[in-house]
C-alpha positions in Angstrom: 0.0 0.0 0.0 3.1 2.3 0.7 3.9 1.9 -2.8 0.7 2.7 -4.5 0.4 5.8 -2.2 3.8 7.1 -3.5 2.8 6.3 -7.2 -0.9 7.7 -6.8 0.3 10.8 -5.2 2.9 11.5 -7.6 0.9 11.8 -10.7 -1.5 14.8 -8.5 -1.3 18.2 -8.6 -2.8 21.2 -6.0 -4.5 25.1 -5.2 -5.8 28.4 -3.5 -8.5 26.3 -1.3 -5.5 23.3 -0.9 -6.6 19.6 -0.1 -6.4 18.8 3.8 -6.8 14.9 3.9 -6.6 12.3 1.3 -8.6 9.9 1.3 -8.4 6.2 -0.2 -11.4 4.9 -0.7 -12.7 1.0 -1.7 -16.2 0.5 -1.6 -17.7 1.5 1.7 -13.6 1.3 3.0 -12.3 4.8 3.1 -9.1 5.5 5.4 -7.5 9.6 5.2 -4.2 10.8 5.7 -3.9 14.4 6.5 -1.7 16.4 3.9 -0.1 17.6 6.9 1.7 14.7 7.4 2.3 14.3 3.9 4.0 17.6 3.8 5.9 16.4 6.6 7.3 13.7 5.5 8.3 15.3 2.1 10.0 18.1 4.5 11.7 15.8 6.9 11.7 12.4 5.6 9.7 11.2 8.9 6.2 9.5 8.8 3.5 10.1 11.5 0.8 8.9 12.3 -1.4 6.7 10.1 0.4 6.6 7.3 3.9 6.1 9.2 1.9 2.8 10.1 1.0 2.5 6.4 4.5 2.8 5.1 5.7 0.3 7.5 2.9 -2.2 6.6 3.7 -1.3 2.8 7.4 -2.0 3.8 8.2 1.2 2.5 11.3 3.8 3.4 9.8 7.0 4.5 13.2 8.3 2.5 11.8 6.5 -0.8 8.5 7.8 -0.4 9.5 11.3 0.4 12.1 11.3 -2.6 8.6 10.6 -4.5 6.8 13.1 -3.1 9.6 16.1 -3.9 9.9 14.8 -7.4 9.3 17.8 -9.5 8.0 17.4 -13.3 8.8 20.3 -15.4 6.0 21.0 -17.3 5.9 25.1 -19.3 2.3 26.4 -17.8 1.0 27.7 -20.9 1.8 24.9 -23.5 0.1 22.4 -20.4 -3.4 24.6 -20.3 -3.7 24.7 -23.6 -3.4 20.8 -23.8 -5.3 20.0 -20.7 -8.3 22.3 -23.1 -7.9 20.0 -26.1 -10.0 17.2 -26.5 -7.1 14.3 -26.1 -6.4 16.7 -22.6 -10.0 16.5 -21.7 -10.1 12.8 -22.2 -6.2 12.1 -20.5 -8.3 14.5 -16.9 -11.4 12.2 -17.9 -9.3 8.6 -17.6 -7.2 10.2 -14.5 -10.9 11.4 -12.8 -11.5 7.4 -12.6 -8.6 7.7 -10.0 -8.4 10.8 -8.9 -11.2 13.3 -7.9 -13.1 15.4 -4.9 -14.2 13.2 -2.2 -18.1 14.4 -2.6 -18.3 16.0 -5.4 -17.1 13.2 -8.4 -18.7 15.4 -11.3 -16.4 18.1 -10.5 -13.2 16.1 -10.9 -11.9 17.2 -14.1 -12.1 20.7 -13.5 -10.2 19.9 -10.2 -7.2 18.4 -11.9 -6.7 20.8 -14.2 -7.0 23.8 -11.8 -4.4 22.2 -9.1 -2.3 21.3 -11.9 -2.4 24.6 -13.3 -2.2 26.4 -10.4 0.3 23.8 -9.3 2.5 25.0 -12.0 1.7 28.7 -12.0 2.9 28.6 -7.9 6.3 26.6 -8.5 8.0 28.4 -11.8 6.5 25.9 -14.2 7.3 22.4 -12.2 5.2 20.5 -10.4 5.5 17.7 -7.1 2.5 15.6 -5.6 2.7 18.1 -2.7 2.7 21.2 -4.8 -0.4 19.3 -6.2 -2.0 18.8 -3.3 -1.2 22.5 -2.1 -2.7 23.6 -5.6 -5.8 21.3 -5.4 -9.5 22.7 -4.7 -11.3 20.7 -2.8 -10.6 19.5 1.6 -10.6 15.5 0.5 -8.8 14.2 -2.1 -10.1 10.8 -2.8 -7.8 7.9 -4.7 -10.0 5.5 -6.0 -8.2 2.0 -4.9 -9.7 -0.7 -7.0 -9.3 1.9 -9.9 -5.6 2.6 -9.4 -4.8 -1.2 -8.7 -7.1 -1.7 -12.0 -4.6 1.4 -14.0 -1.7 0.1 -12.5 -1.9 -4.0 -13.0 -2.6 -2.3 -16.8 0.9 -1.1 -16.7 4.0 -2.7 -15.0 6.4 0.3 -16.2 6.1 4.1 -16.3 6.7 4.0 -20.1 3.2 1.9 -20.0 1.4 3.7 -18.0 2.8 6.6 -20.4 1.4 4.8 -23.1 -1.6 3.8 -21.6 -2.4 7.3 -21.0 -2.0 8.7 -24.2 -3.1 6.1 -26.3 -6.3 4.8 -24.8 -8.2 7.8 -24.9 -7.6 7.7 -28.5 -9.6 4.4 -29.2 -11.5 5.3 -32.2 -9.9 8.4 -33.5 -7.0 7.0 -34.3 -6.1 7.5 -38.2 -6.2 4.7 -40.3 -2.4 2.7 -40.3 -0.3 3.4 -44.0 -2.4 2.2 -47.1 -0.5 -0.4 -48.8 0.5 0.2 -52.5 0.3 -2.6 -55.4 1.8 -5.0 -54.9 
C-alpha cells in the first residue's frame, strides 16, 4: 500500500483552497491521511501517524516515499493549459478522474485536476511535485479510488506503459487509419 500511495500521489497536482486529507477509498472502505503529514514527511523524511503505520505495513522507506513526493516534473504552464483544453487533454483528466477526484463531489473532478495542476505550475516556476499538487488542489478531500488505481496500474508494470496507456487509450477510435498499402 506504501507503494501505490507514493505512485498515486505523484501523478497529482494542488491550489488556493489546498486539499487537507486524502482519502483512499474502496467501496464502503475509506481510510485519510492528512496532507499535513504528507508535507511532513516530504520536509523531513519522517512518517507520523497513520500513514507512518502504512508505510511500515507497505514495507516502504519513509526516505523512498518522500524522494517521490519532492519529485518535481517540469511542465511550461501555458503549453500544459492549452493541452489539458484539447480534447485528447479533456479525455487524459477524464481517464485520471476514474482515479483521482473530490471526495463528494465526483462530477467536479476534471475541473479539479486541471485547476491544481495549473495552479500547481503557475505557484512553483512551471514544475510541479505531488505536494505542490496537493497544495494547488481545490477541494478538503482528495479521494484515490483504490480498486481503480490497482485496476490502471496491474494495466501497466512500467512508467513508459502507463505513459502509453495514457495517451493512447483515450484515443480508441480516433485513431487514423495505419499506411495504405500500394500494389503489390
Amino acid at each position: 500500500m506504501g507503494s501505490l500511495l507514493g505512485l498515486a500521489l505523484t501523478a497529482l497536482p494542488l491550489g488556493a483552497q489546498a486539499a487537507e486529507q486524502v482519502v483512499f477509498v474502496s467501496g464502503a472502505f475509506r481510510r485519510s491521511i492528512p496532507v499535513a503529514d504528507l508535507e511532513l514527511l516530504a520536509k523531513t523524511g519522517q512518517a507520523e501517524g497513520l500513514l507512518a503505520d502504512v508505510l511500515r505495513l507497505g514495507r516502504q522507506k519513509p526516505q523512498d516515499v518522500a524522494k517521490l513526493l519532492n519529485q518535481r516534473i517540469s511542465l511550461p504552464l501555458v503549453l500544459t493549459s492549452r493541452l489539458l483544453n484539447t480534447r485528447i487533454g479533456e479525455a487524459v483528466l477524464n481517464r485520471v478522474s476514474a482515479i483521482v477526484y473530490p471526495l463528494n463531489a465526483k462530477g467536479v473532478a476534471v475541473p479539479a485536476l486541471r485547476a491544481a495542476t495549473i495552479i500547481g505550475l503557475k505557484d512553483n516556476s512551471d514544475s510541479l511535485s505531488a505536494v505542490a499538487f496537493l497544495r494547488a488542489y481545490p477541494n478538503d478531500d482528495l479521494a484515490i479510488s483504490l480498486p481503480a488505481l490497482l485496476s490502471t496500474v496491474s494495466k501497466a508494470s512500467s512508467i513508459a506503459e502507463l505513459v502509453r496507456f495514457f495517451s493512447e487509450s483515450p484515443l480508441d477510435g480516433l485513431k487514423a487509419p495505419g499506411p495504405s498499402k500500394g500494389p503489390s
